[in-house]
C-alpha positions in Angstrom: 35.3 -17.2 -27.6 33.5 -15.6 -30.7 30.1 -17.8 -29.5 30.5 -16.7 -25.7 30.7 -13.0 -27.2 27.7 -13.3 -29.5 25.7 -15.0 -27.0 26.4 -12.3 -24.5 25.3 -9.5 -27.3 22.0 -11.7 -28.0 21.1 -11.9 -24.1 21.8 -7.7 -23.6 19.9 -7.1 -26.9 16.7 -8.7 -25.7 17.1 -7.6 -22.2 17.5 -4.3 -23.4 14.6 -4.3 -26.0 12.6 -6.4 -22.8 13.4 -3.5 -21.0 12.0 -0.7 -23.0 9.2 -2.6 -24.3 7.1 -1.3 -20.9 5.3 2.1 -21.0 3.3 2.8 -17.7 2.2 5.9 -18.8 -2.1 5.7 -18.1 -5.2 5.1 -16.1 -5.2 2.2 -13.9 -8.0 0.5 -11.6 -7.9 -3.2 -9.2 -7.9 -4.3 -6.2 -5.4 -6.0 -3.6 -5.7 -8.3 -0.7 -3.6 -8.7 2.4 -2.8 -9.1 5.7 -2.2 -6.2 9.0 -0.4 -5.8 11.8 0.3 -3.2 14.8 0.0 -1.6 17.9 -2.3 0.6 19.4 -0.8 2.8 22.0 -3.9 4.3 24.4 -3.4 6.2 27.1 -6.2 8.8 26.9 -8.9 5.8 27.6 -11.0 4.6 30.9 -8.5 1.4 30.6 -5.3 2.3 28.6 -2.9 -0.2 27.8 -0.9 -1.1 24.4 -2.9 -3.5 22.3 -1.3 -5.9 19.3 -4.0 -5.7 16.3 -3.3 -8.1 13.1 -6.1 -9.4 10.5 -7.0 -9.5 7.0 -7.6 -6.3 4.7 -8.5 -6.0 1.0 -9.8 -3.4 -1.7 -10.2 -1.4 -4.3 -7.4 0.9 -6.2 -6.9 3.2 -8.7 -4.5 5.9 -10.5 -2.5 7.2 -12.7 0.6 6.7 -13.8 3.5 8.9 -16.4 6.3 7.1 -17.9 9.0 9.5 -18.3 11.3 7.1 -19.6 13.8 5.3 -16.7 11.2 6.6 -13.8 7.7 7.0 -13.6 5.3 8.8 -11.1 1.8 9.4 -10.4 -1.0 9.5 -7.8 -3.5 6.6 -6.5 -6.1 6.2 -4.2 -7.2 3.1 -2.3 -10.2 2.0 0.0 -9.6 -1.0 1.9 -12.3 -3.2 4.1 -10.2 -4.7 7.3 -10.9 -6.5 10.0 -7.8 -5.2 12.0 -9.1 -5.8 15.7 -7.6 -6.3 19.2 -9.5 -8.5 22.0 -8.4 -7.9 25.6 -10.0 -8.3 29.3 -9.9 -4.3 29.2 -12.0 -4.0 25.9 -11.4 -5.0 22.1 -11.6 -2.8 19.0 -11.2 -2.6 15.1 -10.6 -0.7 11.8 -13.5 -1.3 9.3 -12.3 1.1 6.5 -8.9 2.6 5.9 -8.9 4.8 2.6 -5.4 6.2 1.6 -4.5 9.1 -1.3 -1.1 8.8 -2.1 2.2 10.0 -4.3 4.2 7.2 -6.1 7.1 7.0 -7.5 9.8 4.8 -9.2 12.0 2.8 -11.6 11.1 1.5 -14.8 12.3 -1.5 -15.6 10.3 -2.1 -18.9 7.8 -4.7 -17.6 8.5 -4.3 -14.1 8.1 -1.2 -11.7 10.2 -0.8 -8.6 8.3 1.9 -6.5 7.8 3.7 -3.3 4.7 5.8 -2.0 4.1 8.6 0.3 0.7 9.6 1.8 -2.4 10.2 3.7 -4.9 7.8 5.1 -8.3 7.9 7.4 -9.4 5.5 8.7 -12.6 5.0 11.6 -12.1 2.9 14.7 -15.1 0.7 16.4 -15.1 -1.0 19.9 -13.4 0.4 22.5 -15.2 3.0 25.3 -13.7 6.3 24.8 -12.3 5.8 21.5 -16.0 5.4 19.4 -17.2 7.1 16.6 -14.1 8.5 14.7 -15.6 8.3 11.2 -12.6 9.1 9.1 -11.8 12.3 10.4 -8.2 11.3 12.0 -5.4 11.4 9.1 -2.2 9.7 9.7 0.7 9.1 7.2 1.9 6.4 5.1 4.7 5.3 3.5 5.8 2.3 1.3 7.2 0.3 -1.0 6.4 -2.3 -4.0 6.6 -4.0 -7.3 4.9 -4.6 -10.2 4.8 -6.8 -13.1 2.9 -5.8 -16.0 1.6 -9.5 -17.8 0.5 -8.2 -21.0 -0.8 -4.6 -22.2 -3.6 -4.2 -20.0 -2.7 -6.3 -16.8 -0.3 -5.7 -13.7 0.3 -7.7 -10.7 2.6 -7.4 -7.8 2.3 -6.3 -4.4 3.2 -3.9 -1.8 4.2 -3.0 1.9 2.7 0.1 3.8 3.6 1.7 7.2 0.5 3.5 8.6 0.6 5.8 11.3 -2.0 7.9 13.6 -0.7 10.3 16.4 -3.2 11.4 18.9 -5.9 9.6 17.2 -9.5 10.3 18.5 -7.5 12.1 21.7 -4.2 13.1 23.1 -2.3 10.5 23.5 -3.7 7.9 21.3 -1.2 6.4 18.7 -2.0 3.9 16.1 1.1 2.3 14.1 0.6 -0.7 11.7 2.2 -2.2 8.6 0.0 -3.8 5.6 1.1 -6.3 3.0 -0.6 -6.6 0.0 -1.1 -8.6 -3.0 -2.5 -6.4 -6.3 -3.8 -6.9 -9.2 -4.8 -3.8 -11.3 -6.0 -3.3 -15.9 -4.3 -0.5 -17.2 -6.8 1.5 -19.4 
């Protein structure tokens, strides 16, 4: 009994001192890769329709973060290239650029970081007749979720989920909803 207690103190004492060993308070900068998918719902078009859109997406990121102890917050912006496109008989189209600011926040669990994130993103559209030349001058909201592993001092990897959405984008009637997954990789300054 004595050796199942004092095994069971050892375990919580380095768990414990694992879990306050991580201070996320500081500049960050990386990138991620990932995949999209979604819907385009146009209406306002020559030939509307609902379109399925999915491809690959990657980037650049950057932020801060404060560590007020159990929770930390801060702010990042991101700038991804994507190639999410639709092809149909009644015309194809694609994102090339989707560049988000956004407000995270979550739990500290020493060397790990449970978050979730609130936001805007613009994005520009290509490809379809009617719908040309938008040139990040749509906003649409984002929201999400993720984790993060910090590796050493300086390093972080993890990855993350985002819903996007655009309502009336480039015209009444024109909504944009897609969800990103991400893999991340970021050096904490």
């Amino acid at each position: 009994m004595k050796r199942i207690l004092l095994s069971s103190a050892i375990i919580a004492a380095t768990f414990s001192s694992a879990a306050m060993a991580g201070d996320w308070t500081g500049w960050y900068a990386g990138g991620q890769v990932g995949y999209s998918y979604g819907e385009f719902d146009l209406s306002s078009v020559a030939n509307p329709g609902n379109f399925d859109a999915d491809g690959v997406i990657g980037g650049i990121m950057g932020g801060y973060l404060y560590d007020y102890g159990d929770w930390v917050a801060g702010v990042e912006v991101q700038y991804d290239f994507s190639d999410i496109s639709f092809n149909e008989a009644t015309g194809s189209g694609s994102f090339d650029g989707i560049a988000r600011v956004k407000a995270r926040a979550g739990r500290d669990f020493g060397n790990a970081l449970g978050f979730i994130s609130v936001g805007v993103a613009y994005t520009n559209f290509d490809g379809l007749s009617g719908v040309t030349d938008i040139d990040f001058d749509d906003p649409g909201v984002i929201a999400g979720l993720g984790y993060e592993y910090a590796i050493n001092e300086n390093w972080v990897v993890g990855g993350e989920y985002m819903w996007h959405q655009f309502l009336d984008f480039g015209g009444d009637g024109n909504d944009v909803t897609f969800n990103t997954l991400h893999v991340r990789a970021s050096y904490r300054f």
